[in-house]
N, C-alpha and C positions, 0 to 999 in steps of 0.2 A: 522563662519561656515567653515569647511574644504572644503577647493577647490574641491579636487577628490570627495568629497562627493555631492558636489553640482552638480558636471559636469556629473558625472554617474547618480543620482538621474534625471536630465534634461533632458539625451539620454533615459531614462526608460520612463518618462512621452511622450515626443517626439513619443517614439515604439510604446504605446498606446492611444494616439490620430494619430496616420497614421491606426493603424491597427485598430482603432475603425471607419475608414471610409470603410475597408471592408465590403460587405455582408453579405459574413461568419459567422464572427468574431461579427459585431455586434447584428446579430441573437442570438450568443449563449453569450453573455456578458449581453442580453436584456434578459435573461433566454428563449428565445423564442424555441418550439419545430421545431427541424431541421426535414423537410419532405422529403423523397424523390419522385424523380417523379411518382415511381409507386402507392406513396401514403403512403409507411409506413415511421417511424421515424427512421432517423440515431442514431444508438447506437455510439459512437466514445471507446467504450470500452464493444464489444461482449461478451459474456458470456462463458467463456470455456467448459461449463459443458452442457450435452445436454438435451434437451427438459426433463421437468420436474421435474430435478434436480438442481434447483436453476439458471435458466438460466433466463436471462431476466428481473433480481431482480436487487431492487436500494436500498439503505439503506432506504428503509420503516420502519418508527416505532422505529426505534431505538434511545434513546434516547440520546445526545451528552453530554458527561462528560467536562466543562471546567474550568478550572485552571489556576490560576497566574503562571508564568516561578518559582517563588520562593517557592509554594505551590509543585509543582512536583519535585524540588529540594529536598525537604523534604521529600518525600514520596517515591522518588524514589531513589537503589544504585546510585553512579556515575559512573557506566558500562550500566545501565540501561538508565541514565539519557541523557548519551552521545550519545546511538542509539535513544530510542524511542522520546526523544526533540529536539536533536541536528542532526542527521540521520546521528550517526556515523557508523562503523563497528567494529565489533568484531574477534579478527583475528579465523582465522580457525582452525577447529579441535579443540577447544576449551572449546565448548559449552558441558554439560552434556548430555546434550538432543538429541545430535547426536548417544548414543549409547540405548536411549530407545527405547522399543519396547514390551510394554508392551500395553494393549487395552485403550484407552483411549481420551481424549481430552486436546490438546495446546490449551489455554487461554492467550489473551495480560497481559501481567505482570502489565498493568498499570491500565486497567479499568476489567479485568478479561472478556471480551466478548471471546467466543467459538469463536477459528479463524478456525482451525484445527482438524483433528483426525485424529489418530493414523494410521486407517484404506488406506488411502490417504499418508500415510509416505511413504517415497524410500532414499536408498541409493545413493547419487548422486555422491560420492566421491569427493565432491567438501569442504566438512568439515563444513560443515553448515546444520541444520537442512531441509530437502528437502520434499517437496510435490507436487500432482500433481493436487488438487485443495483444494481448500478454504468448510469448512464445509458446510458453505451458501454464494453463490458471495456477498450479503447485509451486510456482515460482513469485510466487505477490501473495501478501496476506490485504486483504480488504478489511477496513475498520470505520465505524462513523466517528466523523468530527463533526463535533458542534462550538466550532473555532472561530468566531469573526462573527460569531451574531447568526449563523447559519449554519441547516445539513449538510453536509457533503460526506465523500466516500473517498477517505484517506488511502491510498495504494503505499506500502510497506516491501522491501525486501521478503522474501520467507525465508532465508539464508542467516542475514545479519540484524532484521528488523531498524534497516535503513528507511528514511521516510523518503519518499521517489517523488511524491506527487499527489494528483486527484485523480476520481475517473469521472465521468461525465455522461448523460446520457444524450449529450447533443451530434454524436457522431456519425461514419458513415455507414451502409451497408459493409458487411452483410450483420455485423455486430448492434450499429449504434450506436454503439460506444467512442467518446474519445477519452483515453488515457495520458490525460496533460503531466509530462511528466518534466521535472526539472532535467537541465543540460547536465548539468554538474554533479548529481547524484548519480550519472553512468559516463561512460566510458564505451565506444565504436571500437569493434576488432574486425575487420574487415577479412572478406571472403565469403 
């Protein structure tokens, strides 16, 4: 077995039996619902979208797409394969899809679930496909990366757990939010 392999796999196990004797941590490891004191449940990932408009939604109902690593190598380009399996990036300005703007709906390229619409599209000049929310929050799973030396807030498929992108909080009304998402991780069906 490789040394480094063995010693990093040991400090990982090690992190999680220390932090599985937290509270916290093993509250939400146990799946157990987090309360707060005045009684309701901690979201640890709030809804950007306000009251009524998909706010406060979990991937309800939606069915998980899974796949061998070699089955979505098949299926998928290898510009595709390297964002949505591998959570590569796609360099900027690059994408097609930064210059539509026609009425319609972005779909994950891999399992086709409605992430996007048109409607929610902006120019973020940042060269990547931009949005200021998610068609329905139950359609993106949110996660933290601590990837590059930095926080951010990975956006996921909730379908295929394809990696899409980041979210941002440099965006416009009425959210804030922008959802810098890779070109090549979706797919426009227009209408």
């Amino acid at each position: 077995m490789n040394r480094r392999f063995f010693i990093s796999s040991s400090i990982v196990v090690g992190g999680f039996a220390v932090m599985s004797k937290l509270p916290l941590f093993s509250q939400v490891a146990q799946g157990n619902d987090l309360t707060l004191n005045n009684g309701e449940r901690a979201d640890p990932h709030p809804s950007p979208l306000p009251e009524g408009e998909g706010a406060k939604t979990k991937s309800k109902g939606i069915k998980k797409v899974i796949k061998t690593d070699a089955e979505w190598k098949s299926e998928l380009t290898p510009e595709q394969y390297n964002v949505l399996r591998q959570k590569g990036t796609e360099y900027a300005f690059t994408s097609p899809l930064n210059d539509i703007h026609d009425k319609g709906t972005f779909e994950c390229a891999a399992c086709e679930l409605p992430l996007f619409s048109s409607a929610q599209k902006f120019d973020s000049g940042t060269g990547w496909p931009s949005f200021w929310a998610p068609i329905k929050k139950e359609n993106i799973i949110e996660e933290t990366d601590k990837s590059l030396g930095m926080v951010r807030t990975e956006v996921a498929c909730a379908r295929c757990e394809g990696h899409l992108g980041h979210v941002f909080d440099d965006g416009p009304k009425p959210t804030g939010l922008r959802y810098c998402m890779n070109g090549v991780a979706m797919k426009f069906v227009k209408g």
